[in-house]
C-alpha positions, 0 to 999 in steps of 0.5 A: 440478452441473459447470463451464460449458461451451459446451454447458451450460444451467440451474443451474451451479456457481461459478467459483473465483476465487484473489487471489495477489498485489493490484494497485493499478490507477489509475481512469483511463481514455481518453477515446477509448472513447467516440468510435468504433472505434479499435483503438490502444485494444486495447493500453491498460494502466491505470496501476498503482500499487505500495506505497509502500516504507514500512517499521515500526520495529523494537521496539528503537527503539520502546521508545526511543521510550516510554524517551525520552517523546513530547515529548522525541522531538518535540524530539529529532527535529523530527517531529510528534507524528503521526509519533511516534506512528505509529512508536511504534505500529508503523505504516510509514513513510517509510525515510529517517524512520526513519533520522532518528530513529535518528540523533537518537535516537543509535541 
């Protein structure tokens, strides 16, 4: 078996396909498509949409977390539970969040 080529027919073999970096494209699409040949539509570039800049706590404010206890960071912070939580665990979140609880935490 061998790559396709223009000359090729019957059993070929799969193209190699490699990811290197994903992309967030948007669902959008322009409605022009569908009414006729418009060649302004050739340059069109679907929305993309890049991660959110969210970042995870460092293990040192996590155990301040657990060393303060869920409610007492709730009451500290003014964050809910959810949030709490979600920096306790490890999950991202907003940077300027994890400067308020640095700074309520007295870190």
């Amino acid at each position: 078996m061998s790559a396709c080529s223009a000359g090729t027919h019957g059993l070929l073999k799969r193209a190699l396909v490699e990811a290197r970096k994903h992309r967030y494209v948007g669902k959008e699409t322009d409605r022009r498509w569908t009414q006729g040949e418009d060649l302004s539509l050739l340059s069109f570039h679907p929305p993309e949409f890049f991660p959110s800049g969210k970042v995870v706590a460092d293990q040192r404010l996590r155990d301040e977390i657990n060393k303060h206890g869920l409610r007492q960071s709730m009451r500290a912070t003014g964050f809910s539970q959810h949030t709490i939580e979600a920096i306790r665990d490890g999950k991202p979140v907003r940077r300027s969040t994890l400067t308020r609880v640095h700074a309520a935490l007295g870190m």
